[in-house]
C-alpha positions as CSV (number, residue, x, y, z in Angstrom):
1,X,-27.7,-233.2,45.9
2,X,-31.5,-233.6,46.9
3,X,-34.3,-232.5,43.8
4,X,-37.7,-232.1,44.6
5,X,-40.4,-232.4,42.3
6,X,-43.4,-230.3,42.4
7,X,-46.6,-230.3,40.3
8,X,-47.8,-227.4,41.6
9,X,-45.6,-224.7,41.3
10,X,-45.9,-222.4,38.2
11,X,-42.9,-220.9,36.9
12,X,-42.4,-218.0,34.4
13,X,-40.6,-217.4,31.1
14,X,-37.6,-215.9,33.2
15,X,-37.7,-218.0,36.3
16,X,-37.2,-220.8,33.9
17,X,-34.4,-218.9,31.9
18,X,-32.9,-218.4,35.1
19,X,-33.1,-222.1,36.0
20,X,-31.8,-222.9,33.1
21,X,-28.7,-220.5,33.2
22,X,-28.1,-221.9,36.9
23,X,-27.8,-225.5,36.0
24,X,-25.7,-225.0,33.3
25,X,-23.3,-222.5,35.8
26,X,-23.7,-224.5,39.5
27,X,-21.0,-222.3,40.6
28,X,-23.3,-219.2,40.1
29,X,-26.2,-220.9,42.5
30,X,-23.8,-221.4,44.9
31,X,-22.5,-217.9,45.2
32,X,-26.4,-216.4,44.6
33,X,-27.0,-218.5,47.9
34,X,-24.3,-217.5,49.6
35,X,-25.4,-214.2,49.1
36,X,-29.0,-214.2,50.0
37,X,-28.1,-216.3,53.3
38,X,-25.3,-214.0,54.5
39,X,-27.8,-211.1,53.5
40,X,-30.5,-212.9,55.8
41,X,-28.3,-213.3,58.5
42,X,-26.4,-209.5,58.6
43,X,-30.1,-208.0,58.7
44,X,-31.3,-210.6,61.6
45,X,-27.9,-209.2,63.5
46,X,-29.0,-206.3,63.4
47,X,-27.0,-205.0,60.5
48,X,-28.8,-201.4,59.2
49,X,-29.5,-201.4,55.6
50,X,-26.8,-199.4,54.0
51,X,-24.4,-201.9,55.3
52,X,-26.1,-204.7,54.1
53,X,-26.4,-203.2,50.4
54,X,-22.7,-202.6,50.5
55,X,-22.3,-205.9,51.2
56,X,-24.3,-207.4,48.9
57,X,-23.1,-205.0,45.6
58,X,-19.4,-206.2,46.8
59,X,-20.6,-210.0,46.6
60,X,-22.4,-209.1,43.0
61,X,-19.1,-207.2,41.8
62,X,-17.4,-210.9,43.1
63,X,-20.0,-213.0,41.3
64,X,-19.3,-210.7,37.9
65,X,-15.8,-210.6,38.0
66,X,-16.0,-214.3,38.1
67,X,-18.1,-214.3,35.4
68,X,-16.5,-212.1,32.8
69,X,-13.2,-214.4,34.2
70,X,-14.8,-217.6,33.0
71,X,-16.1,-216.1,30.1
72,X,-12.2,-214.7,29.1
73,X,-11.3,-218.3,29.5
74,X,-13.3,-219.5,27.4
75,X,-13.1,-216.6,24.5
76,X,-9.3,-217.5,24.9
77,X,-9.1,-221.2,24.3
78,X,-11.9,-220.9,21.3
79,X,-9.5,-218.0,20.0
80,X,-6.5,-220.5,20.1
81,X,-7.8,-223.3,18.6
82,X,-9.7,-221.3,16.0
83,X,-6.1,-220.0,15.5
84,X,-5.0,-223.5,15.7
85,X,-7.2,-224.7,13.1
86,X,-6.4,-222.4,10.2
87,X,-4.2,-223.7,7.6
88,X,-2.7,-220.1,7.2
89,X,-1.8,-219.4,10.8
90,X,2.1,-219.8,10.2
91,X,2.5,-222.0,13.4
92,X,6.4,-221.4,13.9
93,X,9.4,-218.7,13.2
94,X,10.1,-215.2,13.3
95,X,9.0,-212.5,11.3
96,X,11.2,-210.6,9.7
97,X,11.6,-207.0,9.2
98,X,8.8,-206.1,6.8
99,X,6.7,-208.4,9.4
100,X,6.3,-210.9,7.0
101,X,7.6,-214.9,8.9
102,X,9.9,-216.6,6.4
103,X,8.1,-219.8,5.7
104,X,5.4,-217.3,4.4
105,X,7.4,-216.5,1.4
106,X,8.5,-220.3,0.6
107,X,4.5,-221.2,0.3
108,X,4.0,-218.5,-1.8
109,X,3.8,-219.0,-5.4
110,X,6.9,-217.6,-7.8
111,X,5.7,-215.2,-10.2
């Protein structure tokens, strides 16, 4: 991957967010590029504009659904291990009819 380094270029508050959000999701610059180069190219063949924008809120429906994918991943695994970690997440057995597990009742205390 080639970086250039320029002195001259001034960025703003949410050109830099946006950097930022890019390098921390490289997937995300790749499918933004996509994007804008197929866009470029459909308009230089002579594509009309309504197609185009049909074309590009299909790729930004794409690029979201992979988002809120990669996002449900992640939610999920923190959930399990979250779960994981808890001392009273009863780990194994069957609940039984009043939807209480049965090892629940051994650790309580007896009255």
């Amino acid at each position: 991957m080639r970086t250039n380094k320029s002195h001259t270029v001034e960025l703003s508050d949410r050109e830099l967010q946006l950097i930022e959000s890019l390098k921390e999701n490289p997937e995300m610059l790749d499918q933004f590029t996509s994007i804008t180069q197929k866009f470029n190219a459909e308009i230089e063949n002579g594509m009309d504009a309504h197609e185009a924008e049909c074309h590009v809120i299909k790729s930004i429906k794409e690029v979201g659904r992979s988002m809120i994918s990669k996002w449900a991943e992640k939610a999920q695994l923190e959930a399990v291990a979250q779960a994981c970690s808890s001392e009273e997440t009863i780990k194994n057995g069957k609940k039984n009819s009043t939807g209480i597990a049965p090892s629940a009742k051994s650790s309580s205390k007896p009255k």
